[in-house]
C-alpha positions as CSV (number, residue, x, y, z in Angstrom):
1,X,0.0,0.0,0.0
2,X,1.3,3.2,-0.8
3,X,2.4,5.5,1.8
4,X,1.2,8.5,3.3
5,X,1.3,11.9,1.3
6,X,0.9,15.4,3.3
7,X,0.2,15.6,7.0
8,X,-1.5,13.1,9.3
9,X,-2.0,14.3,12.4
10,X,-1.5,11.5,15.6
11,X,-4.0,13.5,17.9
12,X,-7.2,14.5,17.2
13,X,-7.2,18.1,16.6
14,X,-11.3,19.0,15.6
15,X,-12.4,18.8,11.8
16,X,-10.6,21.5,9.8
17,X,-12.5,24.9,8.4
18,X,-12.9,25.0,4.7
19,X,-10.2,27.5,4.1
20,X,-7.7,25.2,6.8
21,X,-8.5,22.2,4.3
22,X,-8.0,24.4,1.0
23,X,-4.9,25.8,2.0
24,X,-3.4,22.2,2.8
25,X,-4.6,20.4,0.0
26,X,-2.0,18.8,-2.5
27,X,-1.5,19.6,-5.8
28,X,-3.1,17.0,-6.9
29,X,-6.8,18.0,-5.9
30,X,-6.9,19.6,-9.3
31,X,-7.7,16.7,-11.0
32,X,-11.1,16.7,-9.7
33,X,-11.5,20.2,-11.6
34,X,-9.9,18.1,-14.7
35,X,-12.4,15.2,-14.3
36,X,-15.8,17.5,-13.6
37,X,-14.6,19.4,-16.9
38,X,-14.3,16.4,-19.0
39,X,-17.7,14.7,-17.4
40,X,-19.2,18.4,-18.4
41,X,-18.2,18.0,-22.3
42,X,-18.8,14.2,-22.2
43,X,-22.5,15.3,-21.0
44,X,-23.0,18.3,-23.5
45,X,-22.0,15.8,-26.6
46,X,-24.8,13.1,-25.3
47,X,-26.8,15.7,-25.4
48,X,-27.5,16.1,-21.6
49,X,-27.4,19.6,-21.2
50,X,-28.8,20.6,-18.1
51,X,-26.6,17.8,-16.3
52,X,-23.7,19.8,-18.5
53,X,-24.6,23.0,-17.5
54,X,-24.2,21.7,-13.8
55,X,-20.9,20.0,-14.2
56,X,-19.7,23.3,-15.8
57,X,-20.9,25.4,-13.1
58,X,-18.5,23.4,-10.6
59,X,-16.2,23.1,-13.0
60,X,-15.9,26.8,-13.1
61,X,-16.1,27.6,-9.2
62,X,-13.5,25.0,-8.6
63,X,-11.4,26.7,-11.1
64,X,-11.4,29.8,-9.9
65,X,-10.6,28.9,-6.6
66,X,-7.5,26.6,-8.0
67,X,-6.5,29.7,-10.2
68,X,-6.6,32.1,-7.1
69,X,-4.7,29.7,-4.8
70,X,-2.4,29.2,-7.8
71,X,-1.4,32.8,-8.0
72,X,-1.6,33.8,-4.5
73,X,0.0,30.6,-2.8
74,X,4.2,32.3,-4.4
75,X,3.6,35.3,-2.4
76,X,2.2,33.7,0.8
77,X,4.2,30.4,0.5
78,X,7.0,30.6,-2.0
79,X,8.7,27.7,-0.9
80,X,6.1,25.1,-0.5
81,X,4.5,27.1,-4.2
82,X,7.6,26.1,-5.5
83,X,8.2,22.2,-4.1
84,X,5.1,21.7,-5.6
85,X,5.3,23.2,-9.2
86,X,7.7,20.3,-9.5
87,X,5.6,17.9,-9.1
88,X,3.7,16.2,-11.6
89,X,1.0,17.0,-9.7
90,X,0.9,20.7,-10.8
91,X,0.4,19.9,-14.1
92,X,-3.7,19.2,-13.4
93,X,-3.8,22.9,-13.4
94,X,-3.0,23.1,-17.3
95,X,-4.9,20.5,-18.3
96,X,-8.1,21.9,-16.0
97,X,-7.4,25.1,-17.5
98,X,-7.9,23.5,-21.1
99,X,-10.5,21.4,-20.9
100,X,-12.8,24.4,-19.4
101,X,-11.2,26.6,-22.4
102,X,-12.6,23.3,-24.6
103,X,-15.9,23.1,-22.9
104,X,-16.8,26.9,-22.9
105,X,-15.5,26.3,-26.9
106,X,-18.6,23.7,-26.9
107,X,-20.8,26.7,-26.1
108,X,-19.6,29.2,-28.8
109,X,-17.5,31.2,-26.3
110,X,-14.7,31.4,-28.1
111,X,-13.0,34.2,-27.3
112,X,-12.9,33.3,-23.5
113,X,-11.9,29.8,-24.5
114,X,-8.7,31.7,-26.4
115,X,-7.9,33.4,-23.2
116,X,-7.8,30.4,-21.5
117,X,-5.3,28.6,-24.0
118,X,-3.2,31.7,-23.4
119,X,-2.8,31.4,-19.8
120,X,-2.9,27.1,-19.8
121,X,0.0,27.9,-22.6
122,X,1.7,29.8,-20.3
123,X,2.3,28.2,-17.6
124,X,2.7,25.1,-19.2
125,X,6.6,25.2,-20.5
126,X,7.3,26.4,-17.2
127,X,5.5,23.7,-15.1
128,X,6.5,20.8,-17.6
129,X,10.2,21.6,-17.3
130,X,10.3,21.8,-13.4
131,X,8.3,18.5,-13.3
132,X,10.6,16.9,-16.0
133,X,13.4,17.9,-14.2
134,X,12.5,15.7,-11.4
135,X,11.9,12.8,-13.4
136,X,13.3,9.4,-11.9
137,X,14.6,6.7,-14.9
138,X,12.5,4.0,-12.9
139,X,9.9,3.6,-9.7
140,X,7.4,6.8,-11.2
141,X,3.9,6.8,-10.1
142,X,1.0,6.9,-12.3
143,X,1.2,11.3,-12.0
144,X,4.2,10.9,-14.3
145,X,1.8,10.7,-17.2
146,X,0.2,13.9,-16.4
147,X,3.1,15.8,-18.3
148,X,1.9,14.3,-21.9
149,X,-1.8,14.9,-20.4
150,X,-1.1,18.7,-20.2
151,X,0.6,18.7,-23.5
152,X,-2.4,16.8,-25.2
153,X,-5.1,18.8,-23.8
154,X,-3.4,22.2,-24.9
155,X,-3.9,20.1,-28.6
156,X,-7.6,19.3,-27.9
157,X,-8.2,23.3,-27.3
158,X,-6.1,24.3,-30.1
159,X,-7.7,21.9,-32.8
160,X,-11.6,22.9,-31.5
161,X,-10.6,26.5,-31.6
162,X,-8.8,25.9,-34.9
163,X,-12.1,24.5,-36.5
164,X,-14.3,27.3,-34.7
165,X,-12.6,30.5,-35.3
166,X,-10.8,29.2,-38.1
167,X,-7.4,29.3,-38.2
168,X,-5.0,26.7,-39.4
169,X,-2.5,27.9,-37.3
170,X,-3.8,26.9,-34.2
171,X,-4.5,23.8,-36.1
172,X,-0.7,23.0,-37.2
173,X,0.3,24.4,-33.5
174,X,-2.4,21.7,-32.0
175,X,-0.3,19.0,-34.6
176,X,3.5,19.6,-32.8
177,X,1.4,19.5,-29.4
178,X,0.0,15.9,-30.3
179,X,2.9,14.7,-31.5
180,X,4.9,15.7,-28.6
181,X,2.7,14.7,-25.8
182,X,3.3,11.0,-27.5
183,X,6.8,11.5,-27.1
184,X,6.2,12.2,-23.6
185,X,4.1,9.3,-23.2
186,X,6.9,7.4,-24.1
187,X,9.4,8.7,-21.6
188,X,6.8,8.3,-18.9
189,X,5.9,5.0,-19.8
190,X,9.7,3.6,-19.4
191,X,9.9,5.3,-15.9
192,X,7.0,4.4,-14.6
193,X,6.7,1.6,-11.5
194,X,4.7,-1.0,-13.1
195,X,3.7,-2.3,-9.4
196,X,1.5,0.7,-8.8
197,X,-1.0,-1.2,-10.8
198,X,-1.6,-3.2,-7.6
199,X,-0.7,-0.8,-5.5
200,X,-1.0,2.6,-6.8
201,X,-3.8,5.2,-4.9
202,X,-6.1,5.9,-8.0
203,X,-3.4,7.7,-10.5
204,X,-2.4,4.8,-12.3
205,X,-5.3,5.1,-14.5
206,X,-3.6,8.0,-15.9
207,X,-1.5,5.7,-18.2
208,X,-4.8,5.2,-19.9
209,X,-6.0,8.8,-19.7
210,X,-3.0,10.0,-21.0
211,X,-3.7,7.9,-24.8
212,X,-7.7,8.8,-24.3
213,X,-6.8,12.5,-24.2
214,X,-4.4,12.0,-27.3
215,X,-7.3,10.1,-29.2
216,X,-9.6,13.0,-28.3
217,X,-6.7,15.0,-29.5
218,X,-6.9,13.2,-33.1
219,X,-9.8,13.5,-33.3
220,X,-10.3,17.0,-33.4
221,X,-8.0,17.1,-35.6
222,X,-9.3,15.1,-38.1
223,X,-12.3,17.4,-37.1
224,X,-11.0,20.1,-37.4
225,X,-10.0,19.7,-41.6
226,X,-12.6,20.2,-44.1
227,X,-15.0,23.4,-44.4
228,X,-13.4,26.2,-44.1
229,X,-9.9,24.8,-43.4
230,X,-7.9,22.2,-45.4
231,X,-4.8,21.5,-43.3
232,X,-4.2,17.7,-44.1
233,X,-3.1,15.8,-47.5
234,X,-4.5,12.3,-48.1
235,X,-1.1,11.0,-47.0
236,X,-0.9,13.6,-43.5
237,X,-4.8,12.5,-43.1
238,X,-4.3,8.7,-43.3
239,X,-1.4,8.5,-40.9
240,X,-3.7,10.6,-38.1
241,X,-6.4,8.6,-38.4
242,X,-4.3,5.1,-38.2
243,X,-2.6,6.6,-34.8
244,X,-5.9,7.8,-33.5
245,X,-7.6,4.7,-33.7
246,X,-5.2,2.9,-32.4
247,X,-4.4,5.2,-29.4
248,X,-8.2,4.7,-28.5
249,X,-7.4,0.7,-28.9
250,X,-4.1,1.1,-26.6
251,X,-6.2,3.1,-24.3
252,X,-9.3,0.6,-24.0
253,X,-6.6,-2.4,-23.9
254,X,-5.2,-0.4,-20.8
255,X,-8.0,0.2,-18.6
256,X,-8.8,-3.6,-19.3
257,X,-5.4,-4.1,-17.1
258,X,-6.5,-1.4,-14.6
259,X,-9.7,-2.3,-13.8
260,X,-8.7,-6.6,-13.3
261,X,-5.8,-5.0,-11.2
262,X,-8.2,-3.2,-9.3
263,X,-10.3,-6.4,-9.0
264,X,-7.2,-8.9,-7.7
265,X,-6.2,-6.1,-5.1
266,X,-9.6,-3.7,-4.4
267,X,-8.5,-0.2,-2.7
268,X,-11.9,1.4,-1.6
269,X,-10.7,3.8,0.7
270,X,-11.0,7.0,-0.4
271,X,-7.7,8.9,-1.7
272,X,-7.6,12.6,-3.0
273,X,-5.6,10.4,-6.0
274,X,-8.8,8.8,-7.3
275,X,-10.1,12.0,-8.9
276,X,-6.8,11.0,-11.4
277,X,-9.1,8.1,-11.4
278,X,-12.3,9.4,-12.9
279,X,-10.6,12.3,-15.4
280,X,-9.1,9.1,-17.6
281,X,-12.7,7.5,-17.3
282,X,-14.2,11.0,-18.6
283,X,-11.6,11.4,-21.3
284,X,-11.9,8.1,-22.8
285,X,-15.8,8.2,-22.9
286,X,-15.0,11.8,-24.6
287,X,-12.4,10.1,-27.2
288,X,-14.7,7.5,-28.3
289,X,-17.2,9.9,-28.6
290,X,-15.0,11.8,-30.8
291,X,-13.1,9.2,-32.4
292,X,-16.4,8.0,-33.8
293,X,-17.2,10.7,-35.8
294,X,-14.2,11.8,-37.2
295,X,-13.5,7.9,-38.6
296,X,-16.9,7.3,-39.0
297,X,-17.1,4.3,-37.0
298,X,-20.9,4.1,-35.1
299,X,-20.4,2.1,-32.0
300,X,-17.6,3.4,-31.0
301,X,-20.2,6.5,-30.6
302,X,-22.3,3.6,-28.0
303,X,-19.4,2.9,-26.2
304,X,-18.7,6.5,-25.3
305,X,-22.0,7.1,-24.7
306,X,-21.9,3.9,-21.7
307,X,-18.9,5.1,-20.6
308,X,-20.0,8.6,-20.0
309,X,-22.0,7.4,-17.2
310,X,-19.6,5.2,-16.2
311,X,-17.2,8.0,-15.5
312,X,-20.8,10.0,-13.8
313,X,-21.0,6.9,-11.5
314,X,-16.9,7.2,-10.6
315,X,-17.5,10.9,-10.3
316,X,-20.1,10.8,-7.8
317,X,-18.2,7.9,-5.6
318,X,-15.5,9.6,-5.0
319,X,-17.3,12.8,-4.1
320,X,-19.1,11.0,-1.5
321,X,-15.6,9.5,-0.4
322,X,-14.3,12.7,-0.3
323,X,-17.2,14.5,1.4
324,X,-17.1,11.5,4.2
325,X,-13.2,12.2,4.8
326,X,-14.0,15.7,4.7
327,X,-16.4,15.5,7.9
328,X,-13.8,13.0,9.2
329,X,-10.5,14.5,8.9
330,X,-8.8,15.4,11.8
331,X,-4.9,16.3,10.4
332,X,-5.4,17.3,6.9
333,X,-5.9,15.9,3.5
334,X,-5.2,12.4,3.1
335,X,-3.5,10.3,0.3
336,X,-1.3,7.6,0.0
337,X,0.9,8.3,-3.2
338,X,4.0,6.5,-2.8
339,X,7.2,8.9,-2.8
């Protein structure tokens, strides 16, 4: 079993206030922005809006309080700000960042969506290379994926903003993003420790979140060429959609792996880690979604739609895990993510 990340107190010290629990919380809490985002634009595409329009609303009041502790946290607490910005961790706040800039896209609001990609841009060279930099060759949890997560999801905003605005640009930019978060798939895949399958908290299903966000990726690319754009030759078009299918095959193939792991060795107590669980759930019902109509492939538009409320079902258990530690919590935030 992993071992214990951030303070545990020994003696009971009263349940903490919200702002207590906010301000101790680990980096990693902003993947449950990241996974109410992608269950928002999984809802709006199966055409269940008003559940959409919630998940958005939280999605956006959960951002804004990440955003302000993000830029507040270097002048209150420049040390611990910048321990963590190292930590693969940080990178949630990128992708959160993009996948809101992708839903609000969704909703025609295009110009806020570009603002957005600005600032998740931003902050994204100088976040990757502090967390690359502490890269280990071997024994990486599943967070080590998070880095070509980040890169891909800056690729998801660019190609639905390249086909909206249009501007083929953003479309070729979204391209080098794609093709780069697979290289950092790659060196993420060699370091990470292939025993947190049985043992990791809940962010070892980023290794299949991190090929369902680079599906979804491909796919709006493919998307994104034809009407008003042509960006692709037969040749450049062919070779996108072979790779995007078979990411969305890879990624499938690995939550078949995750989910018997988590059968042979079950881990229900709740972990701030398993919100890294439900993103990848999101993303891939997103990706198949997507994937389905850019190759024109119908059930792979059913499987997306099941697995939408799948990740629905994932979300809403580990809110309830995380309300009950919530009430419970004597010493902080708990998770086990093994150092």
């Amino acid at each position: 079993m992993s071992a214990p990340h951030g303070p545990v107190s020994g003696a009971p010290v009263g349940p903490l206030s919200p702002r207590a629990w906010w301000a101790r919380r680990p980096p990693e809490a902003g993947a449950a922005v990241l996974a109410t985002g992608m269950i928002s634009v999984g809802l709006q595409l199966t055409g269940h809006a008003v559940l959409s329009w919630i998940a958005l609303a939280l999605t956006c009041g959960a951002w804004v309080a990440l955003a302000a502790g993000f830029a507040v946290r270097p002048a209150r607490e420049r040390a611990r700000w910048t321990a963590e910005a190292g930590t693969p961790g940080a990178l949630t706040a990128v992708a959160a960042t993009a996948v809101l800039g992708t839903r609000l896209s969704g909703l025609g609001r295009h110009r806020l969506a570009e603002v957005l990609l600005a600032l998740a841009a931003a902050c994204w060279p100088v976040l990757l290379v502090g967390v690359v930099r502490h890269w280990r060759r071997r024994g990486m949890p599943g967070a080590v994926f998070l880095g070509s997560v980040a890169t891909e999801t800056l690729a998801v905003l660019g190609a639905t903003l390249a086909r909206a605005v249009p501007a083929a640009w953003l479309a070729h930019a979204a391209l080098v993003l794609f093709w780069l978060g697979l290289v950092l798939y790659g060196f993420a895949l060699a370091g990470f420790d292939r025993r947190q399958l049985l043992e990791g908290a809940g962010d070892q299903w980023v290794a299949g979140g991190a090929l369902a966000v680079s599906a979804l990726a491909g796919a709006r690319l493919l998307i994104a060429d034809g009407g008003r754009l042509y960006l692709w030759n037969d040749d450049d078009h062919g070779v996108l959609r072979a790779v995007t299918v078979a990411l969305l095959v890879l990624c499938l193939a690995w939550f078949v792996v995750l989910a018997v792991a988590e059968a042979v060795r079950p881990r229900p107590r709740y972990d701030v880690l398993r919100w890294s669980t439900v993103f990848p759930l999101a993303m891939t019902a997103v990706a198949a979604l997507d994937v389905a109509t850019a190759v024109g492939v119908p059930w792979l538009g059913d499987l997306g739609r099941v697995l939408v409320w799948v990740a629905v079902a994932a979300w809403l258990t580990v809110l309830v895990g995380a309300v009950r530690s919530r009430a419970g919590d004597r010493g902080g935030v708990r998770s086990r993510e093994r150092r």
